[in-house]
C-alpha positions in Angstrom: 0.0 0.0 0.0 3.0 2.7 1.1 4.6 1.7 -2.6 1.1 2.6 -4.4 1.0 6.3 -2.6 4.3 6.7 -3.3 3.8 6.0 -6.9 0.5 7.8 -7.1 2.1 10.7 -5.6 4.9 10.9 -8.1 2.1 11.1 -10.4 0.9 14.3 -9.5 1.3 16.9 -12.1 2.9 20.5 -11.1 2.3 23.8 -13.0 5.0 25.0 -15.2 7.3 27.5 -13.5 5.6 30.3 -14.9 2.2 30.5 -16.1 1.7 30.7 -19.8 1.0 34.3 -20.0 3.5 35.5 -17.4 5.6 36.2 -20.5 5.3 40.3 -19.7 9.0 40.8 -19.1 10.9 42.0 -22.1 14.3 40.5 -21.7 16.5 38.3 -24.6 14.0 35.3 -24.0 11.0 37.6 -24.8 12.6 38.9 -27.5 13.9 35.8 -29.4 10.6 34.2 -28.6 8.7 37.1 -30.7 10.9 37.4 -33.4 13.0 34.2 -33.8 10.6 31.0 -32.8 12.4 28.4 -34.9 15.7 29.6 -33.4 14.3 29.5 -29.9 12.8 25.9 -30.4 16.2 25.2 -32.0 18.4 26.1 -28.5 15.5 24.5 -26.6 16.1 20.8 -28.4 19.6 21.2 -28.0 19.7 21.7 -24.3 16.6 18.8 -23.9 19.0 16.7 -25.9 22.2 17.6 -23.9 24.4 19.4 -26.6 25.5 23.1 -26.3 24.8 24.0 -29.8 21.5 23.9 -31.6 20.9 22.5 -35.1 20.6 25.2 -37.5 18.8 23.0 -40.1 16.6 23.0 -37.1 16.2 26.7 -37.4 16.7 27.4 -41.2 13.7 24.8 -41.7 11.2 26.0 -39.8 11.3 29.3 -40.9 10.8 27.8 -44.5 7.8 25.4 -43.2 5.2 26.9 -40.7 3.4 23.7 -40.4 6.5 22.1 -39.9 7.7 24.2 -36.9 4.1 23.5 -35.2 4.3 20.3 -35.3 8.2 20.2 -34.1 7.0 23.0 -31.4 4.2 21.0 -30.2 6.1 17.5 -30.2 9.0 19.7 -27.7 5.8 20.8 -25.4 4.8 17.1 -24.7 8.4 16.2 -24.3 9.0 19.2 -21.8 5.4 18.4 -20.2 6.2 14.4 -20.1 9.6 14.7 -19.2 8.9 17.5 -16.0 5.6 15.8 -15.2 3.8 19.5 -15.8 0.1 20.1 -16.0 -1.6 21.2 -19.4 -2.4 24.5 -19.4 -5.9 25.7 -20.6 -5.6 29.3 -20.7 -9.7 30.9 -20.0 -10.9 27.5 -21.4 -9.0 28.6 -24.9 -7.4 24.9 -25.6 -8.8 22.5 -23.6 -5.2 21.7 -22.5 -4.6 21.0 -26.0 -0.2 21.2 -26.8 -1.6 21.9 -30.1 -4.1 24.6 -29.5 -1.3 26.4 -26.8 1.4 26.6 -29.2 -0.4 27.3 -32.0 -2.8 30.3 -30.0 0.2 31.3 -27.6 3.4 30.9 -29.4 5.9 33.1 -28.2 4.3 32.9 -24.6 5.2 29.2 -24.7 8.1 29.4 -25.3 9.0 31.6 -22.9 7.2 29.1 -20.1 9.3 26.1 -21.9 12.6 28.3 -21.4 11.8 29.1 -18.0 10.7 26.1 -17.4 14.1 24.7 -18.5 16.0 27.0 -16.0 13.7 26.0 -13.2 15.0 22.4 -13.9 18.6 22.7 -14.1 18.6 22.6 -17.8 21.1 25.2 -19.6 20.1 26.7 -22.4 22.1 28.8 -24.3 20.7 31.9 -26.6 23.4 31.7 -28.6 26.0 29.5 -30.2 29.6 28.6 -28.3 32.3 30.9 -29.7 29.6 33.5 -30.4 31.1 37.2 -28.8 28.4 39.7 -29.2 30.1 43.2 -29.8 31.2 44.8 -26.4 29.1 47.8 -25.3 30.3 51.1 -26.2 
């Protein structure tokens, strides 16, 4: 019986670290997850997958395919949401708790909650590429 509670309680599903629309800071995650999704999922996979460096055929694909990054997008939400035992989220009954629905309604907000989420877990994700210097400020 103590072995069943135990198990059922490992079952319990948490909340992402941040809700999905607690995306309001503007910072380099908010900013790449506006203007540069495929990039964004890009670093994301590498740092699920354990490499420092995304694929940039990765990146340079999904800005040619739409449908193709949704579907890549969504599959890294279940993987995030599986692998972190996280709840759905069903933002004012929007999607049901849909992965499809969420990234395809709140994109760049997901993303951010997938970064964070990342963070929260110990998982480094880097914005950038290794070697990459950006100019020093003046």
């Amino acid at each position: 019986m103590g072995f069943a509670m135990e198990l059922e309680k490992d079952n319990v599903r948490v909340p992402f670290a941040v809700p999905l629309l607690g995306c309001s800071e503007c910072s380099g995650v908010c900013l790449a997850a506006w203007f540069c999704q495929p990039c964004m999922l890009g670093w994301h996979q590498a740092a699920l997958d354990g490499r420092e460096s995304m694929d940039w055929g990765v990146c340079c694909m999904s800005l040619c395919m739409t449908w193709y990054c949704l579907s890549i997008m969504v599959q890294q939400r279940r993987e995030i949401r599986t692998r972190y035992n996280l709840e759905a989220d069903d933002v004012a009954g929007t999607c049901g708790g849909s992965d499809t629905c969420t990234m395809l309604n709140w994109t760049p907000c997901a993303l951010i909650q997938h970064h964070r989420e990342l963070e929260r877990q110990g998982v480094p994700v880097a914005l950038s590429q290794p070697g990459y210097s950006p100019a020093p400020e003046q």
